[in-house]
N, CA, C and O atoms as CSV, one atom per row, in Angstrom:
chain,resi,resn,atom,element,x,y,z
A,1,UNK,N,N,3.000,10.906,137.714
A,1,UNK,CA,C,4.238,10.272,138.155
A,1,UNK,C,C,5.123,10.015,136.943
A,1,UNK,O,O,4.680,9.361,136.000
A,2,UNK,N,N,6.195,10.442,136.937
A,2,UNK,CA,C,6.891,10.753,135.706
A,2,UNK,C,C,8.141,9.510,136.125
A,2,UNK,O,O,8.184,9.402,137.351
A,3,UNK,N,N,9.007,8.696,135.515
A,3,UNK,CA,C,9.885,7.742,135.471
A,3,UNK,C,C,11.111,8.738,136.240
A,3,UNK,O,O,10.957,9.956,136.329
A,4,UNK,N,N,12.233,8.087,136.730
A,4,UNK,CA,C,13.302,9.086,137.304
A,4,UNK,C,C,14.031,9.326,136.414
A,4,UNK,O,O,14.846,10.176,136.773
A,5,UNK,N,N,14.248,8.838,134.844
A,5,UNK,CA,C,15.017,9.285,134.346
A,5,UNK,C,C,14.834,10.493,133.414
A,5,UNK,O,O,15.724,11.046,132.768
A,6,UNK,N,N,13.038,10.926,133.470
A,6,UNK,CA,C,12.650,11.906,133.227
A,6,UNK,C,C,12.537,13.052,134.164
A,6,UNK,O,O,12.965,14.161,133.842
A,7,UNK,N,N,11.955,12.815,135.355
A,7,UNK,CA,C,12.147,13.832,136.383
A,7,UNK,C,C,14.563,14.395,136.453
A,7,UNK,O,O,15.029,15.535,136.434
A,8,UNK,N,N,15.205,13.304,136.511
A,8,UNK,CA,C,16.838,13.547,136.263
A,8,UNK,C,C,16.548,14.429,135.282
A,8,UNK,O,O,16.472,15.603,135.644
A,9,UNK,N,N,16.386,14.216,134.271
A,9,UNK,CA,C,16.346,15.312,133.251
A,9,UNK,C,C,15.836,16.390,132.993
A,9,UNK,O,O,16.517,17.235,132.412
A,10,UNK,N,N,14.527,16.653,133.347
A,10,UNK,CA,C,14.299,17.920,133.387
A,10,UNK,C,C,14.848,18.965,134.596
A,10,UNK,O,O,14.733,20.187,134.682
A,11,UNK,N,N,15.429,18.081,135.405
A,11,UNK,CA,C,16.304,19.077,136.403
A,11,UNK,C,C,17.453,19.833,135.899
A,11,UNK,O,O,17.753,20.957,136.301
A,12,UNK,N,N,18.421,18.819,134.525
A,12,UNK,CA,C,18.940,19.274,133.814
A,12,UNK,C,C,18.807,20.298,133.359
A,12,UNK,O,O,19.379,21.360,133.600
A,13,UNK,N,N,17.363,19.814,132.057
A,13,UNK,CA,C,17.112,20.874,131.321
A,13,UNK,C,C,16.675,21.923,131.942
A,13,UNK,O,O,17.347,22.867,131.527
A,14,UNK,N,N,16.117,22.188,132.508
A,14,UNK,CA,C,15.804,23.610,133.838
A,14,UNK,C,C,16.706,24.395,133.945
A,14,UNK,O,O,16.455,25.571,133.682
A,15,UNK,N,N,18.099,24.010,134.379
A,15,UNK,CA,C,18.942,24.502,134.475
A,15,UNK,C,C,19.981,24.834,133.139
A,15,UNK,O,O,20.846,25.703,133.032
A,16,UNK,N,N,19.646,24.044,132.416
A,16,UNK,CA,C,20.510,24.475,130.798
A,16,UNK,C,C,19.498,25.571,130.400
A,16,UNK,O,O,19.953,26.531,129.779
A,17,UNK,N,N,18.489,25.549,130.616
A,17,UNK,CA,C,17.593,26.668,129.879
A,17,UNK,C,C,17.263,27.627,131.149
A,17,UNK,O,O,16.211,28.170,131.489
A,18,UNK,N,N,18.457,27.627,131.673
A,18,UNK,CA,C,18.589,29.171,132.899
A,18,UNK,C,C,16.986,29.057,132.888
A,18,UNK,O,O,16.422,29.875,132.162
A,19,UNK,N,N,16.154,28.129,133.616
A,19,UNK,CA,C,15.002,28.276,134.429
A,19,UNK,C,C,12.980,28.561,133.228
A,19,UNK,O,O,11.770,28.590,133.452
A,20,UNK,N,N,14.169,28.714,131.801
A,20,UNK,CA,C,12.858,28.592,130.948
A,20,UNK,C,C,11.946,27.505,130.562
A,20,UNK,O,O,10.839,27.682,130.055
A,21,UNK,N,N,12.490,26.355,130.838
A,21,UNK,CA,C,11.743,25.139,130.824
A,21,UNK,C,C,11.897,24.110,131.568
A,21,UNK,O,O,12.529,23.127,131.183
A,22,UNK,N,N,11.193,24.220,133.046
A,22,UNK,CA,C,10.914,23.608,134.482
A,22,UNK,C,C,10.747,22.474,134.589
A,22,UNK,O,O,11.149,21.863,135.579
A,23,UNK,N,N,9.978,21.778,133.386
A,23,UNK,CA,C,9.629,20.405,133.359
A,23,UNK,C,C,9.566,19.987,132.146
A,23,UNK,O,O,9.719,20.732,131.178
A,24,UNK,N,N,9.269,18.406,132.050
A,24,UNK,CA,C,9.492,17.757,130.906
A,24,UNK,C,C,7.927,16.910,131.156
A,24,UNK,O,O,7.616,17.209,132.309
A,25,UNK,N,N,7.265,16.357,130.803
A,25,UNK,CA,C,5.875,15.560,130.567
A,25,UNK,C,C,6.521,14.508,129.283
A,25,UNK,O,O,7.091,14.772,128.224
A,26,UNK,N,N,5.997,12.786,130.160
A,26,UNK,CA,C,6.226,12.163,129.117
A,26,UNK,C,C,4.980,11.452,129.383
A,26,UNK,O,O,4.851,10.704,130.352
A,27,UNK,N,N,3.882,11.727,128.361
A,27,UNK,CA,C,2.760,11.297,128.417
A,27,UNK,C,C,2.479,9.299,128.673
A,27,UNK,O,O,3.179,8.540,128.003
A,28,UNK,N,N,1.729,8.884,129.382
A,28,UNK,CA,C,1.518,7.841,129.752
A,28,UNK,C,C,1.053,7.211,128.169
A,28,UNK,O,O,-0.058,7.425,127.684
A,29,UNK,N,N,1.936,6.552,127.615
A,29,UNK,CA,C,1.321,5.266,126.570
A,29,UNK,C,C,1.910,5.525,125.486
A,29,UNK,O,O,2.017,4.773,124.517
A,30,UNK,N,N,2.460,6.978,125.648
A,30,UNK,CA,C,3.236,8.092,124.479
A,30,UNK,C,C,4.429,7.470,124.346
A,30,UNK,O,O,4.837,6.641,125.159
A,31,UNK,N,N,5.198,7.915,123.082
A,31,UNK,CA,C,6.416,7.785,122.979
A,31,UNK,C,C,7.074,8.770,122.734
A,31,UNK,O,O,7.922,8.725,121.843
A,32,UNK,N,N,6.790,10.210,123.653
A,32,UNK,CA,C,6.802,11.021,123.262
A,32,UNK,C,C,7.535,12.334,124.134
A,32,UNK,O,O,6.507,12.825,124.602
A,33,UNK,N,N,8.360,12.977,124.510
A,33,UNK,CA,C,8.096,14.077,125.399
A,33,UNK,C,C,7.724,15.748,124.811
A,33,UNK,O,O,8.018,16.325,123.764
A,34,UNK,N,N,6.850,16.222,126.180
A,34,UNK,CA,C,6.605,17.691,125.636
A,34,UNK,C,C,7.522,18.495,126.680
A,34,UNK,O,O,7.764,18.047,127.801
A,35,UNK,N,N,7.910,19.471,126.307
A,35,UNK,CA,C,8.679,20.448,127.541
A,35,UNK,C,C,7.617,21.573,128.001
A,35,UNK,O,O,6.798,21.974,127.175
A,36,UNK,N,N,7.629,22.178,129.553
A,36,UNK,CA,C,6.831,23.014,130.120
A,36,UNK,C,C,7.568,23.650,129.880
A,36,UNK,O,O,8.713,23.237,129.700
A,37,UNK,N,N,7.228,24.991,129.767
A,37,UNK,CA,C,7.730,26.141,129.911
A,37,UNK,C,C,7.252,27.264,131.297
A,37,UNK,O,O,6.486,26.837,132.160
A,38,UNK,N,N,7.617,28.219,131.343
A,38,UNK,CA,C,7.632,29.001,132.906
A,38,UNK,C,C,6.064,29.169,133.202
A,38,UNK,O,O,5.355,29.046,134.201
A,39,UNK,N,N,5.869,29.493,131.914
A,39,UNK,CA,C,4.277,29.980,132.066
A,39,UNK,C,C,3.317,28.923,131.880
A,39,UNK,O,O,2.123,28.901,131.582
A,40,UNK,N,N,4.297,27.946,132.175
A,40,UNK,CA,C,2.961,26.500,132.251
A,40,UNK,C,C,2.019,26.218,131.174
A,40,UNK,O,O,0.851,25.985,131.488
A,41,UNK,N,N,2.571,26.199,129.224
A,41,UNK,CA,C,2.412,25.811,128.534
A,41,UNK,C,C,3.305,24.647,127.730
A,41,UNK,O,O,4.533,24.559,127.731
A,42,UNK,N,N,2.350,23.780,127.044
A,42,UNK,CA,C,3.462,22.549,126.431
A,42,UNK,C,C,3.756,23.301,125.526
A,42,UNK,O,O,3.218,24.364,125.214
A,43,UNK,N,N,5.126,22.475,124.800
A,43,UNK,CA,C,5.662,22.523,123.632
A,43,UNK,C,C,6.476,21.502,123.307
A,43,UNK,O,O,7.480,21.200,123.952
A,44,UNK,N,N,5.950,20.747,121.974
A,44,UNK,CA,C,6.725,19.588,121.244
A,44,UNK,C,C,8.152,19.774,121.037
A,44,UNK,O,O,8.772,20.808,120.792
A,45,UNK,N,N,8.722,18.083,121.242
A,45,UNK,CA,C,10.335,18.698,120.380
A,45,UNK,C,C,10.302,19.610,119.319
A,45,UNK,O,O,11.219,20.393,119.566
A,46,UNK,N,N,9.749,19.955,118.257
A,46,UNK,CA,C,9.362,20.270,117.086
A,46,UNK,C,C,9.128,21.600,116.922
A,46,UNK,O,O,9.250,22.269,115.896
A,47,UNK,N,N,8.681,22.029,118.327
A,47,UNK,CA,C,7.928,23.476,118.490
A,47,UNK,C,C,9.569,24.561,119.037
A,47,UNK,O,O,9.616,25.786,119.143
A,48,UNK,N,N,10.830,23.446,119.311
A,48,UNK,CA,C,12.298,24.093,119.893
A,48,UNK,C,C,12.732,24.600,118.693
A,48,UNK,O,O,12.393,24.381,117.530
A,49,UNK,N,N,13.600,25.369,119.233
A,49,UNK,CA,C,15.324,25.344,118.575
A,49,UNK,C,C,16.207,24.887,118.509
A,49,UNK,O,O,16.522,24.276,119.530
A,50,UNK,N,N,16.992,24.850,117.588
A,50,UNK,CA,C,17.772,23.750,117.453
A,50,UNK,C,C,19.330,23.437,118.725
A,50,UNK,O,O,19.989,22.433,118.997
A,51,UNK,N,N,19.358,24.621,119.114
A,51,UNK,CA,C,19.882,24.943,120.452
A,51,UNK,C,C,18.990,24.296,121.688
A,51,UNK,O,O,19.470,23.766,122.690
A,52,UNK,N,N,17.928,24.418,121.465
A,52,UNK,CA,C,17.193,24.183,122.758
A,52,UNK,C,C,16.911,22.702,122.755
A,52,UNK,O,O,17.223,21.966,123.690
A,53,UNK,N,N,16.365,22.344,121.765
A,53,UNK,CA,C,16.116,20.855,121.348
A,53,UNK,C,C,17.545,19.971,121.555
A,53,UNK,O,O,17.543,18.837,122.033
A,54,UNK,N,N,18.771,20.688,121.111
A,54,UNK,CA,C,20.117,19.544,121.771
A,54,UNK,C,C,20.026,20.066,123.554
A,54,UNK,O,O,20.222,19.088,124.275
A,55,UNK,N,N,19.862,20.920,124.078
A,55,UNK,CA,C,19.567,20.822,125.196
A,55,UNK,C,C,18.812,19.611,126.088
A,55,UNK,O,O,19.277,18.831,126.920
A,56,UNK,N,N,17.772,19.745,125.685
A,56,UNK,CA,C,16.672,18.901,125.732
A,56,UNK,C,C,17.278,17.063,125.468
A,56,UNK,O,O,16.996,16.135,126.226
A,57,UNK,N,N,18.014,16.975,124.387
A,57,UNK,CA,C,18.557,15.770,124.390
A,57,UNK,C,C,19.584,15.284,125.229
A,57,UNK,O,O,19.541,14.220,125.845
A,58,UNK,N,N,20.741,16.308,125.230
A,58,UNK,CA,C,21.884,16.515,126.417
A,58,UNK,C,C,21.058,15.984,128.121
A,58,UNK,O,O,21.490,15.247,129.007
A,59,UNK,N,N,19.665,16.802,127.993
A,59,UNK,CA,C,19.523,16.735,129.397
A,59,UNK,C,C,18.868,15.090,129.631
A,59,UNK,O,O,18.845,14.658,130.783
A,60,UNK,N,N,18.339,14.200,128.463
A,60,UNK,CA,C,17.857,13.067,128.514
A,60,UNK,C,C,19.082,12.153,128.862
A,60,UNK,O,O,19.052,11.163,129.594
A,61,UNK,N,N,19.962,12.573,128.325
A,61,UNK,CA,C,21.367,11.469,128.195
A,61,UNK,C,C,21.669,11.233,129.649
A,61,UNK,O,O,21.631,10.208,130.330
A,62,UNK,N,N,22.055,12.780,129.993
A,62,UNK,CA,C,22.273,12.975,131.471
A,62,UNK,C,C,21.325,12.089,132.953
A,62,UNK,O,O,21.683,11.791,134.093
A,63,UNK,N,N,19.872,11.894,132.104
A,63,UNK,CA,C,19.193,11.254,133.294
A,63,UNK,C,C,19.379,10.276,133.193
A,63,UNK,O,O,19.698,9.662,134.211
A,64,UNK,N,N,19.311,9.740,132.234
A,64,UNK,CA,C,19.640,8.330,131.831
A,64,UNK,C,C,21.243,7.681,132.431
A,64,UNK,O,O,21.453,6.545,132.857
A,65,UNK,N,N,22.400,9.020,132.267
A,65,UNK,CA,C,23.519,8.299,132.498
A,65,UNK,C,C,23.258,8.379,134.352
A,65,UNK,O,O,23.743,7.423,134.957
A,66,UNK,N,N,22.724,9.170,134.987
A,66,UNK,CA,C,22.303,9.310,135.960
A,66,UNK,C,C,22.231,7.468,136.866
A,66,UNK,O,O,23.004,6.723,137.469
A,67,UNK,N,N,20.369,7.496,136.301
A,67,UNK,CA,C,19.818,6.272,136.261
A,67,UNK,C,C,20.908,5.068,136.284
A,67,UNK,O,O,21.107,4.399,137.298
A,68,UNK,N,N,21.316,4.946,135.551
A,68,UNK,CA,C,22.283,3.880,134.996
A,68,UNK,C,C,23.472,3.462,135.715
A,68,UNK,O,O,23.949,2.334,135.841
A,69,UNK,N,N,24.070,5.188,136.403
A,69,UNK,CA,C,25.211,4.343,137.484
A,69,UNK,C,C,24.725,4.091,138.296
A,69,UNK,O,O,25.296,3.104,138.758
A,70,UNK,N,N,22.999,4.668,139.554
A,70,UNK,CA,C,23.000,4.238,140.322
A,70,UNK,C,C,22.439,2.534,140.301
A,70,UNK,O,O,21.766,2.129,141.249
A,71,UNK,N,N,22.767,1.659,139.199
A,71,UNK,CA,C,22.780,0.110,138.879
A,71,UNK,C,C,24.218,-0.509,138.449
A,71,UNK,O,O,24.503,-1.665,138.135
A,72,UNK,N,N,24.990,0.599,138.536
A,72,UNK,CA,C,26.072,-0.280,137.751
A,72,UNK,C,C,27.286,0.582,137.870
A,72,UNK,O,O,27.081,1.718,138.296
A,73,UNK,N,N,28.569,0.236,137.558
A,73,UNK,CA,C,30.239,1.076,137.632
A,73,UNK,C,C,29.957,2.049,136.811
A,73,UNK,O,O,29.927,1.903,135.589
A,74,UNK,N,N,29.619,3.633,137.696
A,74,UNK,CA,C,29.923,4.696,136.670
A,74,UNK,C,C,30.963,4.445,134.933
A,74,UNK,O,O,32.118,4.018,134.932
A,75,UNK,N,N,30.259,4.794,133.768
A,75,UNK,CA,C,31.004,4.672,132.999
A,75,UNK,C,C,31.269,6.127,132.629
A,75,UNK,O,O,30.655,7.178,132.814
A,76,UNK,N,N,32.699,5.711,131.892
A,76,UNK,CA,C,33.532,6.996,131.051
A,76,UNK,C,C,32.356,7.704,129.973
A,76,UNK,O,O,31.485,6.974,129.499
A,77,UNK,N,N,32.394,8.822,129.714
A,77,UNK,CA,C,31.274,9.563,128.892
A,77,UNK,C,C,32.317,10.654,127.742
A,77,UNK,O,O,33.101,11.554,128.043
A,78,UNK,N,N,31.935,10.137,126.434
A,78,UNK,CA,C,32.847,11.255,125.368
A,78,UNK,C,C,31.916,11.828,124.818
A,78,UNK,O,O,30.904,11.212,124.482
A,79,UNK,N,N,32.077,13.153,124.612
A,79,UNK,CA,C,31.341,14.246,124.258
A,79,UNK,C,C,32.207,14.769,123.424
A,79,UNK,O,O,33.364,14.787,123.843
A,80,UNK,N,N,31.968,15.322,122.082
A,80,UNK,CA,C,32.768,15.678,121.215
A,80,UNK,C,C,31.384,16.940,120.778
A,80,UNK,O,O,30.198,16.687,120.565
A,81,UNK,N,N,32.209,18.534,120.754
A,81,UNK,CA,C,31.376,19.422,120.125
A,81,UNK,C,C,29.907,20.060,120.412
A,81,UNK,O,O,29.212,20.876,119.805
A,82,UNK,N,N,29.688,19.012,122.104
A,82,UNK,CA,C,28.294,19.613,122.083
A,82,UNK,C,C,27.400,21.008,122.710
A,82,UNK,O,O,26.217,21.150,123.019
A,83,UNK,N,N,28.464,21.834,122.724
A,83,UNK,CA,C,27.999,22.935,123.098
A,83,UNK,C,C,27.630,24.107,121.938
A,83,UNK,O,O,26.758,24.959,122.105
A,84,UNK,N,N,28.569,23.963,120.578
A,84,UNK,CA,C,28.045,24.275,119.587
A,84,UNK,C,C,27.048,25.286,119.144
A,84,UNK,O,O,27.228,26.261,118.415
A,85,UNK,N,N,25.724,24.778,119.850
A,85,UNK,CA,C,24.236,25.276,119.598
A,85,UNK,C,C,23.648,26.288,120.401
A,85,UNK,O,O,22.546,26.826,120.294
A,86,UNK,N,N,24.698,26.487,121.347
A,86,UNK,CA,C,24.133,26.907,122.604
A,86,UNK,C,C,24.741,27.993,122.782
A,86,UNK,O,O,25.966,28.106,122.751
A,87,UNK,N,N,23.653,29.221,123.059
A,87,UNK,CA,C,24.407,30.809,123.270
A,87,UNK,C,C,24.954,30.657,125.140
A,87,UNK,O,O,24.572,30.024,126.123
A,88,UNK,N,N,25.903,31.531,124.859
A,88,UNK,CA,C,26.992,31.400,125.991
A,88,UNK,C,C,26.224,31.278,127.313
A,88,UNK,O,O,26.723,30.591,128.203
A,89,UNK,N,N,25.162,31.833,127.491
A,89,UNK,CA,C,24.855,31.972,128.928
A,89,UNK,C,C,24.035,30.157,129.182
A,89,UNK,O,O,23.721,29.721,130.289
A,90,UNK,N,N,23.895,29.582,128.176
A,90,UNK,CA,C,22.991,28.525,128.009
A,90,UNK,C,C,24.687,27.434,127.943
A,90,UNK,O,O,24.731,26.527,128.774
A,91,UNK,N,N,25.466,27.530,127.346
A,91,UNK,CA,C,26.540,26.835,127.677
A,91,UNK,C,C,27.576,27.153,128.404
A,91,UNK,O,O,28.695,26.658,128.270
A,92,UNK,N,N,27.238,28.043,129.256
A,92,UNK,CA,C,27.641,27.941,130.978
A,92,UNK,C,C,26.949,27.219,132.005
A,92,UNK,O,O,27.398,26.812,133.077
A,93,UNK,N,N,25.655,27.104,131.473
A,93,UNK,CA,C,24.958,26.291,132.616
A,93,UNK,C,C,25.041,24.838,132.253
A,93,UNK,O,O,24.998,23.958,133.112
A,94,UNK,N,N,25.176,24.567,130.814
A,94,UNK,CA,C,25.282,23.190,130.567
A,94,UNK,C,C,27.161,22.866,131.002
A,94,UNK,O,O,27.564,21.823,131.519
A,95,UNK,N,N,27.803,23.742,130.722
A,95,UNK,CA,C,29.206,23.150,131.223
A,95,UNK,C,C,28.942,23.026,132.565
A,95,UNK,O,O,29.212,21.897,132.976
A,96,UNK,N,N,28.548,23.713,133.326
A,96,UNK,CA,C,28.364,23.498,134.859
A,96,UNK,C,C,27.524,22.108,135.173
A,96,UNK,O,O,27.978,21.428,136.094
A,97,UNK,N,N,26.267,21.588,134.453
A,97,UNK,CA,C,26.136,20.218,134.603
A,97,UNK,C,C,27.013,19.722,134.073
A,97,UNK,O,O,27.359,18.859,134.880
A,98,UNK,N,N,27.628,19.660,133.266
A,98,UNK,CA,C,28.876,18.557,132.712
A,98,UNK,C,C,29.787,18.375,134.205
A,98,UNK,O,O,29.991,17.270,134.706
A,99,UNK,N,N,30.120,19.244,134.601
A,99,UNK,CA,C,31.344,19.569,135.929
A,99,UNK,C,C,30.713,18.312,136.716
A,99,UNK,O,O,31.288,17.234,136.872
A,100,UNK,N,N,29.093,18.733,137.305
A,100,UNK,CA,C,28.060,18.316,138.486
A,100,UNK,C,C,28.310,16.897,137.852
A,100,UNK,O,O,28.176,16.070,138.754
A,101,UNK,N,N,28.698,16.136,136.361
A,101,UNK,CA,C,28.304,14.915,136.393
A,101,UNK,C,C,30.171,14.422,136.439
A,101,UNK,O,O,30.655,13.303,136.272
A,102,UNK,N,N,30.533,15.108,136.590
A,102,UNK,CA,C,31.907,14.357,136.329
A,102,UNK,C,C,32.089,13.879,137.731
A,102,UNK,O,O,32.829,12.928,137.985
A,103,UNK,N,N,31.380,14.568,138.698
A,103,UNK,CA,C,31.706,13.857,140.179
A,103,UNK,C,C,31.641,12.419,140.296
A,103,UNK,O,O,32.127,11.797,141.240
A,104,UNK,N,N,30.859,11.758,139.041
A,104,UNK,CA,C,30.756,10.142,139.290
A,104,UNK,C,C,30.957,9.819,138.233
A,104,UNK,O,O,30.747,8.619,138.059
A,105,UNK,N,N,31.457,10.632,136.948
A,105,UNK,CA,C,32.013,9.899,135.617
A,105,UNK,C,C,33.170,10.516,135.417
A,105,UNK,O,O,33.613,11.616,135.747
A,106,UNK,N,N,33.683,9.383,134.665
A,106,UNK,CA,C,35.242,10.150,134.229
A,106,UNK,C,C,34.239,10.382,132.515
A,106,UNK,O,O,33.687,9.547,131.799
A,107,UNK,N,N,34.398,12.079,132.377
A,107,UNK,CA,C,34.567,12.647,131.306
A,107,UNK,C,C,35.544,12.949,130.219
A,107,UNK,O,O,36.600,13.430,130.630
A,108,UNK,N,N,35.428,12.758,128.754
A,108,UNK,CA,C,36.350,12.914,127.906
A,108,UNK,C,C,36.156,14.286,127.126
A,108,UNK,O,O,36.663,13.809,126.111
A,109,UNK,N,N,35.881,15.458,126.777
A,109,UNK,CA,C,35.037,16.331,126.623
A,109,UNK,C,C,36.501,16.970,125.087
A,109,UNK,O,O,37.685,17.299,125.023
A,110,UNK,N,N,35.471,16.816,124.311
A,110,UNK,CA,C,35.955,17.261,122.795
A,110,UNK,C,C,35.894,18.588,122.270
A,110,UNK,O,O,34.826,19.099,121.935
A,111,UNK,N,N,37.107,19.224,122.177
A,111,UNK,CA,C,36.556,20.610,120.969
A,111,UNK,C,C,37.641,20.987,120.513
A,111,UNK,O,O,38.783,20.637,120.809
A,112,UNK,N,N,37.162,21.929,119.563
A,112,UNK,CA,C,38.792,22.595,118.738
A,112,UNK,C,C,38.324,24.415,119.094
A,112,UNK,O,O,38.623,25.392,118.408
A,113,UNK,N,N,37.714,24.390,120.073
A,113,UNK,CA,C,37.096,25.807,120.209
A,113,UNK,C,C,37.978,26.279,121.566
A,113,UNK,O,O,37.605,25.661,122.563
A,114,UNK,N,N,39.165,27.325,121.843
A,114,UNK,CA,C,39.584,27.507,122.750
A,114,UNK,C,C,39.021,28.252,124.098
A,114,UNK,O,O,39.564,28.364,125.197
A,115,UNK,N,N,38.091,28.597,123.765
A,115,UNK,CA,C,37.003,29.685,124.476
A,115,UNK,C,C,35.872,28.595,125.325
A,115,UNK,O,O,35.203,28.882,126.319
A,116,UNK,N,N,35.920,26.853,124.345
A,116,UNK,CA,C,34.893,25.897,125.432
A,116,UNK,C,C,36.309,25.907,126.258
A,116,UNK,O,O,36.559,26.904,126.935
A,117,UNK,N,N,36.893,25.225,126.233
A,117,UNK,CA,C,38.435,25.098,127.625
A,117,UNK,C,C,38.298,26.076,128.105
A,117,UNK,O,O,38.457,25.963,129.321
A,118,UNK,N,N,37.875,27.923,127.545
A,118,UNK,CA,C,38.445,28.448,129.148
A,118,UNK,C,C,37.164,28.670,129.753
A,118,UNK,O,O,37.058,29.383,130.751
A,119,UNK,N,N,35.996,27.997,129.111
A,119,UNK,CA,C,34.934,27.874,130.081
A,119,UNK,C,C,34.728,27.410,131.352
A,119,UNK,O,O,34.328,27.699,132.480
A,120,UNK,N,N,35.441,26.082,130.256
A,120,UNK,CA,C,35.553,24.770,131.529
A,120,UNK,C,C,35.903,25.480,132.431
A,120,UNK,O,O,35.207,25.749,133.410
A,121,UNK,N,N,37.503,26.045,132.133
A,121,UNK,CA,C,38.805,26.198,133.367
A,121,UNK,C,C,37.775,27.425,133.996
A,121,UNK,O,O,37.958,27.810,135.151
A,122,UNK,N,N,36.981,27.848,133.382
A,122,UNK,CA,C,36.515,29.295,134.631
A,122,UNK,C,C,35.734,29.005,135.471
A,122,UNK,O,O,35.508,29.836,136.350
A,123,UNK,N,N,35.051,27.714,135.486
A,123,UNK,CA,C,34.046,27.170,136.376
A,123,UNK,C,C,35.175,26.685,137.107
A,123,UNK,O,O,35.273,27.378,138.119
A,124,UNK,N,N,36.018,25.869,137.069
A,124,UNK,CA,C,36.963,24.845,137.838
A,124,UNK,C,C,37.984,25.320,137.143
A,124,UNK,O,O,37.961,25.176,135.921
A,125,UNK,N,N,39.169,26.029,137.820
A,125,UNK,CA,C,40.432,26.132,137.436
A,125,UNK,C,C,41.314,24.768,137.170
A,125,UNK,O,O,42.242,24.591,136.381
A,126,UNK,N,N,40.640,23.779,138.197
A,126,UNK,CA,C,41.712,22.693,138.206
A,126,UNK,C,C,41.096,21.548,136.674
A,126,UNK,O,O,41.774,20.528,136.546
A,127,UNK,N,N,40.335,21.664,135.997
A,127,UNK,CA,C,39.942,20.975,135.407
A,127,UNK,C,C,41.193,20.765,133.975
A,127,UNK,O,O,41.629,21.576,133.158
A,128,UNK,N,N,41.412,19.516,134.159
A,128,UNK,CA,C,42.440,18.969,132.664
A,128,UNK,C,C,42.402,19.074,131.791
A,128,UNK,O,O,41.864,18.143,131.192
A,129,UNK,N,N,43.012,20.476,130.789
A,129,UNK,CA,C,43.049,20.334,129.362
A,129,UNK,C,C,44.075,20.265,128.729
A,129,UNK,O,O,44.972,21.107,128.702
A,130,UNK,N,N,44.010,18.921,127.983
A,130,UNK,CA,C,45.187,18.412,127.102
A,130,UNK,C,C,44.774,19.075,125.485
A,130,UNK,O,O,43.711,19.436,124.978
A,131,UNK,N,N,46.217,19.017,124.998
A,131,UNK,CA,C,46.107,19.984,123.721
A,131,UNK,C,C,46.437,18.829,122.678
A,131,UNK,O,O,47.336,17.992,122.753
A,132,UNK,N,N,45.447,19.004,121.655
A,132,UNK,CA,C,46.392,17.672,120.971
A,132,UNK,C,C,46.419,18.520,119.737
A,132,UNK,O,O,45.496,19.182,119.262
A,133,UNK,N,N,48.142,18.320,119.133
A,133,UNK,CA,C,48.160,19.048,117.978
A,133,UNK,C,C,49.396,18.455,117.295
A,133,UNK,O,O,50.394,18.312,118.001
A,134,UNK,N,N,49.454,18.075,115.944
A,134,UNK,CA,C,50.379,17.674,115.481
A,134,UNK,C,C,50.999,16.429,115.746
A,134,UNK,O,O,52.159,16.128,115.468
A,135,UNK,N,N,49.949,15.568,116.429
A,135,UNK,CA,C,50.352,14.049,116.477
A,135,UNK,C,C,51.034,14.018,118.242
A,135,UNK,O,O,51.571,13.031,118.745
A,136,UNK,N,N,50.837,15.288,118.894
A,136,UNK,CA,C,51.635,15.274,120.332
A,136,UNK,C,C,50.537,15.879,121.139
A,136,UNK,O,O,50.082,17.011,120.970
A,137,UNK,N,N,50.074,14.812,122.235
A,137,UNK,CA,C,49.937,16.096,123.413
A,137,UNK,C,C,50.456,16.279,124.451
A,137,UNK,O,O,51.387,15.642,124.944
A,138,UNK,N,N,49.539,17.734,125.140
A,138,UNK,CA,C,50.183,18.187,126.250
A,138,UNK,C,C,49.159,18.830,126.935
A,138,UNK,O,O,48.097,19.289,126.514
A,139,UNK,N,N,49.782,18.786,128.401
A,139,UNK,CA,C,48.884,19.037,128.964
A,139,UNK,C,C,49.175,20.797,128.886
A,139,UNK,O,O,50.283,21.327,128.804
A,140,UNK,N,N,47.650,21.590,128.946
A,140,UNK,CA,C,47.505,23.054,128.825
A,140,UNK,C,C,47.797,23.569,130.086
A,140,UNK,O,O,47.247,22.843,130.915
A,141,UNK,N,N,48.356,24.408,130.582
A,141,UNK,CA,C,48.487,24.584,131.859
A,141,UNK,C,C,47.575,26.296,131.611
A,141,UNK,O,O,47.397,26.995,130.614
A,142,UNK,N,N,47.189,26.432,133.029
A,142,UNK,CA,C,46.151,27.362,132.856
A,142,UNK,C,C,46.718,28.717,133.140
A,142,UNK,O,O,47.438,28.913,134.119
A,143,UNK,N,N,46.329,29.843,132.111
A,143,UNK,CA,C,47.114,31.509,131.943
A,143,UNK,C,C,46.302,31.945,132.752
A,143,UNK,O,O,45.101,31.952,133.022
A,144,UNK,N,N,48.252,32.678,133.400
A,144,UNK,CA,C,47.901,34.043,134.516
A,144,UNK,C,C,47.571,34.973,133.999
A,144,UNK,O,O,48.171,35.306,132.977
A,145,UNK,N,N,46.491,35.763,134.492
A,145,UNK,CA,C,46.289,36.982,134.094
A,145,UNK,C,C,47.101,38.044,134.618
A,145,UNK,O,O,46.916,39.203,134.247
């Protein structure tokens, strides 16, 4: 029996790691988690990548922020840069949980990378990107092809 804010999370991570690591184990007395992998072996934080391992943290935050509103007023969540680590097909699935959590948080979502925005906008066209440059912003309005 795993806590819900560990079972929240490895649903995450499951899905950030397009289906390579199903579960999370947080040993009883431990302070510790191991991640399953498909073929139903552990592996320590330690044993990741450094891509996979911010995965893995991303997906803890997420259960936790989970956990947390269903006790209390969804709070605002700023994310600055964290897709970074993550090869594209692995930060499509994590922008797509970002989307899945904005349904009950207002998100602030950070980058100077124009290619995370047209991620966002390709999952959700309608999603808000403001440009900030030179002490002004504006809102980006999204290109016709």
């Amino acid at each position: 029996r795993q806590p819900e804010v560990i079972r929240r999370a490895a649903s995450y991570f499951n899905q950030m790691t397009l289906g390579r690591y199903p579960a999370l184990v947080a040993p009883m007395g431990e302070n510790r988690i191991e991640v399953v992998t498909s073929d139903n072996t552990r592996k320590g934080i330690g044993q990741l990548s450094r891509g996979t391992a911010e995965e893995l943290y991303l997906s803890l935050r997420f259960g936790f922020i989970r956990e947390f509103s269903k006790r209390s007023e969804p709070l605002p969540i700023v994310m600055d840069e964290i897709l970074v680590n993550f090869d594209p097909p692995r930060a499509r699935a994590a922008a797509t949980a970002i989307l899945d959590l904005s349904r009950e948080n207002q998100i602030l979502f950070f980058t100077c990378h124009p290619e995370v925005a047209d991620l966002f906008r390709g999952l959700d066209p309608e999603v808000p990107v403001l440009e900030i440059s030179e002490g002004q912003v504006r809102r980006k309005e999204l290109e016709k092809n």
